[in-house]
C-alpha distance (Angstrom), angle and dihedral (degrees) to the residues before:
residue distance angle dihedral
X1 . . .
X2 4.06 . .
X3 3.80 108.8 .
X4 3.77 96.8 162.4
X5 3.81 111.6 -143.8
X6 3.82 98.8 -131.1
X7 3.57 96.4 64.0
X8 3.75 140.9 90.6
X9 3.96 118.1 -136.4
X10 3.66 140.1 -152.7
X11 4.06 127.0 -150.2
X12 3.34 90.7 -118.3
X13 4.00 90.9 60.3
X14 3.87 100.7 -104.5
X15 3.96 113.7 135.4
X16 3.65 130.5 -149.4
X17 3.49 133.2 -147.1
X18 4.19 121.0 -178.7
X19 3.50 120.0 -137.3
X20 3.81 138.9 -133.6
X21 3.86 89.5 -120.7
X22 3.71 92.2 45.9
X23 3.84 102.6 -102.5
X24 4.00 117.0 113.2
X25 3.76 124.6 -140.0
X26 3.79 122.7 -128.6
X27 3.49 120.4 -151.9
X28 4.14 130.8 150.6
X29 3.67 123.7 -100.7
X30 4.03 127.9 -96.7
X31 4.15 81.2 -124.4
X32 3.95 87.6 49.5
X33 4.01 95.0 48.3
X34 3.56 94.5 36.9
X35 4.42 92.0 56.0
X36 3.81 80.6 40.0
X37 4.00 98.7 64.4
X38 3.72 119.2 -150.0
X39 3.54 121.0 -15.8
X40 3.88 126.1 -125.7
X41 3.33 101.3 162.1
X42 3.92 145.7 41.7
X43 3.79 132.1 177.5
X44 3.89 119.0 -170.8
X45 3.62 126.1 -154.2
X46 4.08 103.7 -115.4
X47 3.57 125.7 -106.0
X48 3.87 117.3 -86.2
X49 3.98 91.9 31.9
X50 3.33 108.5 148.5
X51 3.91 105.1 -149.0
X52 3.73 134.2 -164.4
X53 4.05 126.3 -133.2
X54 3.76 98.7 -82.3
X55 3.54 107.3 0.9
X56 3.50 122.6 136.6
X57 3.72 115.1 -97.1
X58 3.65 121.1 155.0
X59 4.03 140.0 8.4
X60 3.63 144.7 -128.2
X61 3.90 118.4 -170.3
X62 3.87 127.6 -170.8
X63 3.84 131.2 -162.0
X64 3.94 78.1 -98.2
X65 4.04 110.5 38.5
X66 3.77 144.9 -12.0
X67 3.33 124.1 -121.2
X68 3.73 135.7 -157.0
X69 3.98 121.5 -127.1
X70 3.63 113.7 -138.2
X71 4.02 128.2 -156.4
X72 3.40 112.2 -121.3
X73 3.53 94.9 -158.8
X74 3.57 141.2 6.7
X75 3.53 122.8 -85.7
X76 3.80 149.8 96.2
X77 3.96 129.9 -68.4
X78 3.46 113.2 -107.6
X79 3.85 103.4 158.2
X80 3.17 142.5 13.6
X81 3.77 129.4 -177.8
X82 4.00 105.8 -120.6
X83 3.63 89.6 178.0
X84 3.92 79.6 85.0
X85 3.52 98.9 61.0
X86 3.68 101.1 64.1
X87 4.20 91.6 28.3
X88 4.07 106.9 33.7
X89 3.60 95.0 157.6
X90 4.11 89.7 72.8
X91 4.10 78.6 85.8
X92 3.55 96.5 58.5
X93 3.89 82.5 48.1
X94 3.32 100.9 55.1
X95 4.02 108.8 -7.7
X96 4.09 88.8 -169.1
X97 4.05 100.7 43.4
X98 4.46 82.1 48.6
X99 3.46 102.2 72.1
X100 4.09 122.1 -176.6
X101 3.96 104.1 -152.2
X102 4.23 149.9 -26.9
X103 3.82 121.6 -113.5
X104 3.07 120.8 -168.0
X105 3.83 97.4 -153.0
X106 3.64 135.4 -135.3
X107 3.41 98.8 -142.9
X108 4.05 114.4 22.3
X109 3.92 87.2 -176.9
X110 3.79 83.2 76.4
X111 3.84 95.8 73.3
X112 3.90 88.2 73.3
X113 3.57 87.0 67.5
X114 3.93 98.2 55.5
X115 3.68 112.6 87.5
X116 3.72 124.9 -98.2
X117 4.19 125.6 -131.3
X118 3.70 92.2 -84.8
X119 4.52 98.7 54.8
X120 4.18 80.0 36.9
X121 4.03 96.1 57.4
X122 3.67 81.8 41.0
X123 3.48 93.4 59.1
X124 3.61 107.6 35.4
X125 4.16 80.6 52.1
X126 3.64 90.8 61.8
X127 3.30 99.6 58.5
C-alpha cells in the first residue's frame, strides 16, 4: 500500500498535500481507489465553492459503488483537475499524481490536526 510520507490523511481516505502558495491539494488515497475498483466517473466541486471541514464536496464512482469526497478542511475551491472528468481512471493510475481540487483554507493551522502516514496505515489496517 502507498501512503506517501509527505502527506496529511483523513479517515475517510482523502489526502492532503500543502502548497508553496499556501493552498493544499485534495486528492483520494491509493487504499481508497484501490477498494473503489475502476473509476468511470468523477464530479468536482466547482471553482469558488466555499466548503466546510467535512462536508461533502465531490464524487468518485466505480463500476461497483460511489463514493462521496469529503473536505478535510475548510476553505475555498481554487482548482480542480478537469483532466479527471473526461479520463477518471488516471486515479486508479496513480491515486496521488490525480488530484480532485485546491482549497485555499481558512485556517492552515488545521492541517496539524489531520493524521500523518503512520495513524493513516494504522487505520486503513484496522479495517
Amino acid at each position: 500500500m502507498n501512503v506517501p510520507a509527505e502527506l496529511k490523511y483523513t479517515e475517510s481516505h482523502e489526502w492532503i498535500r500543502s502548497e508553496s502558495d499556501g493552498t493544499v491539494t485534495i486528492g483520494i488515497t491509493d487504499h481508497a481507489q484501490e477498494a473503489l475498483g475502476d473509476l468511470v466517473f468523477v464530479e468536482l466541486p466547482s471553482v469558488g465553492r466555499k466548503l466546510l471541514a467535512g462536508e461533502s464536496c465531490a464524487v468518485v464512482e466505480s463500476v461497483k459503488a460511489a463514493s462521496d469526497v469529503y473536505a478535510p478542511l475548510a476553505g475555498e475551491v481554487v482548482a480542480v483537475n478537469d483532466a479527471l472528468t473526461s479520463a477518471p481512471e488516471q486515479v486508479n493510475q496513480d491515486a496521488y499524481a490525480a488530484w480532485l481540487f485546491r482549497l485555499r483554507p481558512t485556517d492552515s493551522k488545521v492541517l496539524a490536526g489531520l493524521l500523518d502516514a503512520a495513524a493513516y496505515t494504522k487505520t486503513i489496517a484496522d479495517e
